[in-house]
Every structure is written in structure tokens, then in C-alpha cells.
N, C-alpha and C positions, 0 to 999 in steps of 0.2 A: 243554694243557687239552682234555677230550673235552666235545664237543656232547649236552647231557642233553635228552632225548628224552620231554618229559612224556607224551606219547602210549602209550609202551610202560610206562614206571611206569602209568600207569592199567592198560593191560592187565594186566599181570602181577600185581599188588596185589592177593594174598590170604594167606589166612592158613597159616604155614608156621612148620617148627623154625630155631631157628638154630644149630642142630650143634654145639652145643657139645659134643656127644659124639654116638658113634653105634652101639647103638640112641640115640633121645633120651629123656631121664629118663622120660616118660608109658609106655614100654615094663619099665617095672622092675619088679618084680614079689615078694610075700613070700614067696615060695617059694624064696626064696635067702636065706642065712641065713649067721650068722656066722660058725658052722664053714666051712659053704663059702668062705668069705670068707681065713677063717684059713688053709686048705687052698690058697688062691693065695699067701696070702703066702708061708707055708712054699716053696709051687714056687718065685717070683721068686727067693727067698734061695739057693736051692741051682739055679740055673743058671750058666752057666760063667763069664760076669762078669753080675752083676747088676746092673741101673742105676741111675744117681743118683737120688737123690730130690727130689721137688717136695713142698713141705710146705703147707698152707693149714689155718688159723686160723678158726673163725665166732665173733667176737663179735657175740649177736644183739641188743643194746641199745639204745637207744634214747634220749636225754631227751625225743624231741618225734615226734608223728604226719605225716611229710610225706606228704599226701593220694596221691600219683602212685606212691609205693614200691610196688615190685615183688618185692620182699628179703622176707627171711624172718627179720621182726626181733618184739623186744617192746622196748614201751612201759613203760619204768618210772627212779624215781629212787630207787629200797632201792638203798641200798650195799650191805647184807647176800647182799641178794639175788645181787648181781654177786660177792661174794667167795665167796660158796658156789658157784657156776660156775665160777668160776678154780681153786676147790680141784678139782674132779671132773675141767677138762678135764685140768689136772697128772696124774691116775689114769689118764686116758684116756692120755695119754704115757707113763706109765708101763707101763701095757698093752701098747701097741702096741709097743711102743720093745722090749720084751721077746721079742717075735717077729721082731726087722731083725736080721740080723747085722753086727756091725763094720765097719767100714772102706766103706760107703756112704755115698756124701758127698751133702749138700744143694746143691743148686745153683740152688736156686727158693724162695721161702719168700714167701706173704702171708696178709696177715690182712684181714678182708673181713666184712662185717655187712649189717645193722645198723650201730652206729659203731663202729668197736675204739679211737677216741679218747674215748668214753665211760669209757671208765678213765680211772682218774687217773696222774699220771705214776709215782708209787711202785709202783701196779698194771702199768702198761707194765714198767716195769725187771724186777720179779718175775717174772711170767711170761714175757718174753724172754729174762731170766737162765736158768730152767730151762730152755726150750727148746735154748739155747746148752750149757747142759749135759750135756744127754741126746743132744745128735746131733751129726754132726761135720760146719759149715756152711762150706763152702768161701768161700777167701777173695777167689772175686771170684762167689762166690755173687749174684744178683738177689732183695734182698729185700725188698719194698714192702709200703705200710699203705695202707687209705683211713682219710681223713680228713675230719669234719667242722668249717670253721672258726666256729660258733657254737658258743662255749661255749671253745673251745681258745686254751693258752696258747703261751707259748714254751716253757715248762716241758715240753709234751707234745712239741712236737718234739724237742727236746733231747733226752728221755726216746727216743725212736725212733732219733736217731741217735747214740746213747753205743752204742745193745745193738744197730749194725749195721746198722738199714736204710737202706736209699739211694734209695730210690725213692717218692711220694707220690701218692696219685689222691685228685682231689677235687672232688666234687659243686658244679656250678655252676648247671645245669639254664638258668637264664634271669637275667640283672641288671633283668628290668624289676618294678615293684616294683607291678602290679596282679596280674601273673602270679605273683611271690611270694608275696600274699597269695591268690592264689586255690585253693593249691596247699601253704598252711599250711606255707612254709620263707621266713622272711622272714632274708635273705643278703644284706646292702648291700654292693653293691662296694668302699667301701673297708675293710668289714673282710677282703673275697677278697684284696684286695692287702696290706694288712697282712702276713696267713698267706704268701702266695706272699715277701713281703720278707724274711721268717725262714726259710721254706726253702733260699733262693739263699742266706742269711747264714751258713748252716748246712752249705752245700754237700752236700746231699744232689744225687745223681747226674741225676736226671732229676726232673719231676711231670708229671704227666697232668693233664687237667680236662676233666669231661663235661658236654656239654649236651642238653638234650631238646629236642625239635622236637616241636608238635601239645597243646602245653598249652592249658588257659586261655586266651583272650583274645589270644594270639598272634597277628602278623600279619609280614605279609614286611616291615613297615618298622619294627616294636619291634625283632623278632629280629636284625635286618640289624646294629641299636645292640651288641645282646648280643654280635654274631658280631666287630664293628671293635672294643671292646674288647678281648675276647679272641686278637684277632691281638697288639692293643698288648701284653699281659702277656706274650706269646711262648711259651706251655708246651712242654715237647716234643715231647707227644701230647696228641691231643685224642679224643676220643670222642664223637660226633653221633647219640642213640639217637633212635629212635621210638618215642612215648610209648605204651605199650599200654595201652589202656584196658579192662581186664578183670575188672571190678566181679564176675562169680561165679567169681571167681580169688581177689580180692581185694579183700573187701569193702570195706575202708574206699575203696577207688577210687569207691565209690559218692556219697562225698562232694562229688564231681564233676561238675558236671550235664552229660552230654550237651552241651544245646544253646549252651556257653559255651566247647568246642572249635571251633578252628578248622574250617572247611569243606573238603572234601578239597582242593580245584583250590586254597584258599592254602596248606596245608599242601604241598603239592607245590611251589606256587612258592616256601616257605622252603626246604624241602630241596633243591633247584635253587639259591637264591641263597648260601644255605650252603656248599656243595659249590665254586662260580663263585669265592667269596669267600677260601677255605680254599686252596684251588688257588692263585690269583694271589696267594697269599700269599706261595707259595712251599713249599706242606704238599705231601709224599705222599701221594694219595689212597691208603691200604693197599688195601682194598676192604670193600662193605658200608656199615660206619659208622664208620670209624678211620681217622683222619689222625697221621701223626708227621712233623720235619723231616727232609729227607734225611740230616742225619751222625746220626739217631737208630738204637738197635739195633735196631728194629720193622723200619724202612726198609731196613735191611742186610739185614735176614732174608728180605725180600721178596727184593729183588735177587740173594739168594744162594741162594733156594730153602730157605732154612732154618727159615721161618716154621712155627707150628705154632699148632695151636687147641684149647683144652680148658676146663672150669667158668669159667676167668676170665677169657676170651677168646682174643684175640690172644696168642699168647707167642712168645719164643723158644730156650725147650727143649723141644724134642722129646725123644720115647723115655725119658723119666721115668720112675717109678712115683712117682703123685700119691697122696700121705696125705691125706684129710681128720680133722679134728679139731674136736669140739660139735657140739652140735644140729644137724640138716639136712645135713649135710658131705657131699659126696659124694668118694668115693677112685677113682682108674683103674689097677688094678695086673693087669697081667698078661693075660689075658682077660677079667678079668670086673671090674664097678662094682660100689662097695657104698654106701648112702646110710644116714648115721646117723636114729636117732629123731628126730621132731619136737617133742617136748614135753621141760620140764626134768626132771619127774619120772619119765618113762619112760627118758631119758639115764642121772640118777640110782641107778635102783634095779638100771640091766643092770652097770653099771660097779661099784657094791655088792655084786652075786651073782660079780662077777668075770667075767663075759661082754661081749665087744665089745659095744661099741652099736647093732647094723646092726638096721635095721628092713624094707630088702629093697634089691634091687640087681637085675643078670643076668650071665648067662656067656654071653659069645658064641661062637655056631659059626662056622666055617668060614668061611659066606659071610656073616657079620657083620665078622668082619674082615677079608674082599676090600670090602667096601661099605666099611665104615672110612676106609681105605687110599684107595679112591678120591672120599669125601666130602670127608676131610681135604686133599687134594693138590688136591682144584678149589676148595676153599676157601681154601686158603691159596698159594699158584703160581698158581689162575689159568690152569692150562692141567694138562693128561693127555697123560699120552707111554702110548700101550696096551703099547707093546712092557717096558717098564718092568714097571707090573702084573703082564705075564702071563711075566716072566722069576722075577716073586717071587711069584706063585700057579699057576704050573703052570697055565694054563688059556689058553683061545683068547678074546679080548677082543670082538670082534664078535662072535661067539659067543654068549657070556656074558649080554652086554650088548646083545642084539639090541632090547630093547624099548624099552627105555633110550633109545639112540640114533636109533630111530625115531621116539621124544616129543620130542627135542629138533631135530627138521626144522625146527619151527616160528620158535624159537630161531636157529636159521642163518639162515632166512628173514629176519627181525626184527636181523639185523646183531649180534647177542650173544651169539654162537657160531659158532665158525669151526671145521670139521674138516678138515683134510686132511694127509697126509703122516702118518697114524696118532696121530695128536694133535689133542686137546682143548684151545681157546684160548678161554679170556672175555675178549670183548675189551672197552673202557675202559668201555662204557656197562653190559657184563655184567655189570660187578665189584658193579654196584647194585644187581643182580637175582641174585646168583650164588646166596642159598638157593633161589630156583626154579628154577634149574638143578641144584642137586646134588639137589633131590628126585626129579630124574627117575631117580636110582640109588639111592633110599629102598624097600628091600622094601616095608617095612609101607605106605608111603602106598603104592605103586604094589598090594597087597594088597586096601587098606583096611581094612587091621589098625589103622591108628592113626584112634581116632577123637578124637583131644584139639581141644580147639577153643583152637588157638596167636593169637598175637598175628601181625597184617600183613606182610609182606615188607617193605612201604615206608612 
């Protein structure tokens, strides 16, 4: 266990990406367009082996508003509505599916919302049936759902694990039940345990369960309740977000008052006893906001350098080409992202005229993908070997990176960066602050090309 250092979390605590890609999505742009989009698939297909595929799902639905969502969902209970969706994203498979050539296998597949267990189980079987159809999913393929247990049966598990998936994430956020209601998702613990009992019954391969930090009314001695709980359910992986509160992001956050958030110096000391808590549990700190147990595949990946990070976080496949599928989707194939429309009926009418749905994306140059390459490998390793780098982009790495390296003094000063022997090391307290570190090798911030106003580091 590393000594957390509330002092430097203050300092560093502002607002940053968390690289889920890189450019990050506020760089995307509509002057990238479907054909061009099409124009990379076509390359990927016809390279000398072209890579597995990672598949992801948006169901954006909803039965219930929870105040804190950050997702890009709708509110509604038309069944109609939802089977008219199912029917278009089927065309959208069909579409795409029409441009991959054979014999690329799946080796990643999730589904993500909104709730995708807002379908019902007939509607799960269906649409994973086609999907199962149309592509060829390997059969130790990683294929997970989120899940929400309000409203869910055993039926819908069941429904998940006949058509192949193995894997479960599901929103926990907090068990204390002011915070619940303050936050419009009233979730009583023993209906979480219920769900998690048919899970293991079901022998699905692993579940996840995420909690927020900085809600409502939270304090380091409710949350402390939520945190010894969820040691006791044991999940494989856990996930510890920071609440962002970005009410001209997302309006309905507004529901939320300000002054009924925790104060920053408690909100630090839950994420401090969170972390203390999780650790002497016996969890991997991964880095950032992700814990898994040491024999989980997260943890191996750490350990083996194999970890990789992309739209749905933490994974471990690398070197994919990632499909998205519905509304909002965003895909990483080749050089370039593509991000689907936002609206149903903008989805509807492009898929109708027989055109992909991409609503704008980018193509990366050159030194988009050396910055990639080396956001991705300090975010997920945790350390930079330069000689590495510059053996795979031809170029002099102090060099390069001169400005870079000279932002981050500060950083080695501060114990959260160690450089020497030609490598880059975050060391246990950095892994909390590592998006402020890898922004120091972000073009656009270091430009002030980016002017989004992202959610906190911590």
C-alpha cells in the first residue's frame, strides 16, 4: 500500500481528458465524413493480416432519469419505440458487416447505454442471435453487458448468458439510501445481492461494480458503509469514478444542487479511505479509478504490459479495430475515429438512404499517433521506455518531447515521476494523477487547441 498524499491531489485537481482516445472526442470534427470513414475500413480489410475485431452495442434507453448520468441515454417506456431501434441497428449490421471481410474474428463484444437490460429477454436473445450470426465471435472471445438490477429478472440474465456473454458491469454508485434518493436511483442492497446471486448461479465469468465518489450528501463515514459492503460481495473488478458534475454538459445534472455535494477536503478523504480500504482488501490498484483482484485478467494485463485503454475503458485487447454500433457510437479503426449521429431520426433516415451513420470523427496524422502511442503506454504500464518509442517512430525522443519533459520537472519534484535510465515511471501515488501527467504529451492542451471544459482529474 502507497502513502496518498492529499496535498498533491489538491494541487494537481483540475480539469482534464481521460484518454479514452487520443485525439480526445471534443477534437472530432464534421468534416470527416462517412466515405472517409468507409475509405479506412476498406484499407484495414485489405492489409496483410487485418485485426480482430472489438464490437460495442449502444443501447441508449432508459426506464428511469438517474440525476448524476453522464451516458448518452433516453428516457422512455414505448416498447415500439425500442423495437424500431433494434430493427435499424440490425441494418446498421447489416451495413457494416457488408464492408469487413471474412474470416475476422470478434474477440471483444459489449453492450453499453443507457441500459441494454431495458430490453426484454426475447429482445436480448434476438438481437444477440443476429449479431452471433453476422460475425464470427471467438470462442474465448470477452463479451460483457451492463446491467441495471431495477427492473431485472433472472430471465434477462439467462437471456445474456444462452447468446454467450460472460462478463457483467453494474452500477452500484452508493448503498446509502439519502444518497439514493438524492440522485433519483433508489437501488436497495438486497436487491444488488439478489442480482449478483444469479450471476455466480449462472457462472458468468467475472462482474464488475461501479461506485461514485462526491455525490449528494456523502460523507467518509456513509461511503466507508458502501465501500465494507462491497468488499463483502467480492466483485472482480470494481470501478471508483469521480462524480462530474457538469450541469452545461448535462442538463438534467442540474437537478442536483451544488451545495448538497460534498466539500472538496471530504470528498478527498473518501477517495483516500476508498483507495486504503480497496487495497487492504487485497484489490489491484490498476491505476486512476480501477481496481480488479490479483488472479483477474485486468491485473494480468497490468503485470504483463498488455493492458490497453479505449471508449470503455480499461481493457485487454489491444490492437483491435473497435466497431461502434447506434446512436452516439464511436468506432477506432485504423487511423481515424468515427462517431455515429446523435439523434434517432438522424440515425434512421442515413441508414434508409443506405449511408453509414457517421455524423463526424478525425484522421490522425503522424504525430497523432506517436502522442497515441505514448498516452496510451503511460496510461496503461505506468512507465515509457523512450528507446521503445523511437525504435517504432523513427524519431529522437528528448528531442521530440523536449517540452513535454521539461513540464513534467515539476512532477519528479513532487515524487510522481521518476525519469532516468531513459524511462518514464508513475510511480504508486502517480497512478492517481496519471491524466495530468500524460497531458503534458497532449498537443492540443499543450497548443491550447482544446478548449472543452472536461470534468476534474480527482
Amino acid at each position: 500500500m502507497f502513502e496518498i498524499d492529499l496535498r498533491l491531489i489538491k494541487k494537481y485537481d483540475r480539469p482534464g481528458p481521460r484518454y479514452t482516445s487520443y485525439p480526445t472526442a471534443p477534437q472530432f470534427n464534421e468534416s470527416f465524413t462517412s466515405e472517409r470513414y468507409l475509405d479506412e475500413i476498406i484499407r484495414t480489410n485489405n492489409a496483410e493480416n487485418p485485426p480482430d475485431l472489438s464490437l460495442y452495442f449502444h443501447i441508449p434507453y432508459c426506464d428511469t432519469l438517474c440525476y448524476f448520468c453522464g451516458c448518452n441515454m433516453i428516457v422512455t417506456r414505448n416498447r415500439d419505440r425500442i423495437k424500431e431501434y433494434l430493427k435499424y441497428l440490425k441494418n446498421e449490421i447489416d451495413m457494416l458487416r457488408s464492408y469487413i471481410i471474412d474470416g475476422r474474428k470478434v474477440v471483444q463484444l459489449h453492450w453499453g447505454g443507457g441500459t441494454p437490460t431495458h430490453l426484454n429477454p426475447d429482445e436480448i436473445t434476438d438481437l444477440k442471435s443476429y449479431i452471433n450470426k453476422n460475425f464470427e465471435i471467438d470462442i474465448n472471445a470477452e463479451q460483457g453487458c451492463e446491467i441495471d438490477p431495477r427492473g431485472l429478472t433472472k430471465a434477462h440474465l439467462e437471456a445474456l448468458r444462452n447468446n454467450g456473454f460472460n462478463r457483467i458491469s453494474m452500477g452500484v454508485q452508493d448503498f446509502n439510501e439519502k444518497v439514493q434518493k438524492a440522485v433519483n436511483r433508489i437501488q436497495p442492497e438486497d436487491m444488488t445481492r439478489q442480482v449478483i446471486d444469479w450471476i455466480r448461479e449462472l457462472k458468468f465469468h467475472s462482474f464488475n461494480l461501479d461506485l461514485i465518489y462526491g455525490l449528494p450528501f456523502q460523507t467518509v463515514e456513509s461511503f466507508s458503509e458502501t465501500v465494507d459492503k462491497i468488499i463483502d460481495i467480492s466483485p472482480d473488478r470494481i470501478a471508483v469514478f469521480n462524480f462530474a458534475h457538469v450541469p452545461w454538459l448535462k442538463k438534467h445534472q442540474a437537478l442536483i444542487k451544488p451545495e448538497d455535494l460534498p466539500e472538496p477536503e471530504e470528498k478527498l478523504q473518501i477517495l483516500k479511505m476508498t483507495i486504503e480500504k480497496l487495497t487492504n482488501a487485497g484489490y489491484v490498484f490498476i491505476g486512476m479509478d480501477h481496481f480488479a483482484k490479483p488472479d483477474d485478467e485486468l491485473a494480468k494485463a497490468l503485470r504483463e504490459k498488455k493492458l490497453y485503454r479505449n471508449f470503455q475503458g480499461y481493457s485487454t485487447h489491444a490492437g483491435c479495430d473497435l466497431y461502434g454500433f447506434g446512436i452516439t457510437s464511436i468506432s477506432q479503426i485504423g487511423r481515424c475515429y468515427a462517431q455515429n449521429v446523435k439523434k434517432e431520426k438522424e440515425y434512421y433516415d442515413k441508414l434508409n438512404d443506405e449511408i453509414l451513420p457517421t455524423e463526424r470523427g478525425f484522421y490522425l496524422s503522424d504525430d497523432d499517433l506517436l502522442r497515441r502511442f505514448v498516452i496510451t503506454r503511460i496510461m496503461c504500464d505506468f512507465e515509457l521506455d523512450f528507446s521503445s518509442v523511437e525504435k517504432q517512430f523513427n524519431m529522437e525522443f528528448e528531442n521530440y518531447f523536449k517540452r513535454s519533459l521539461e513540464n513534467l520537472s515539476e512532477f519528479v519534484v513532487d515524487g510522481l515521476v521518476e525519469i532516468k535510465n531513459r524511462k518514464l515511471i508513475v510511480t504508486p501515488m502517480g497512478r492517481l494523477l496519471v491524466r495530468n501527467i500524460a497531458m503534458n504529451f497532449d498537443w492540443y492542451i499543450e497548443q491550447k487547441a482544446d478548449k472543452t471544459k472536461y470534468s476534474r482529474t480527482v
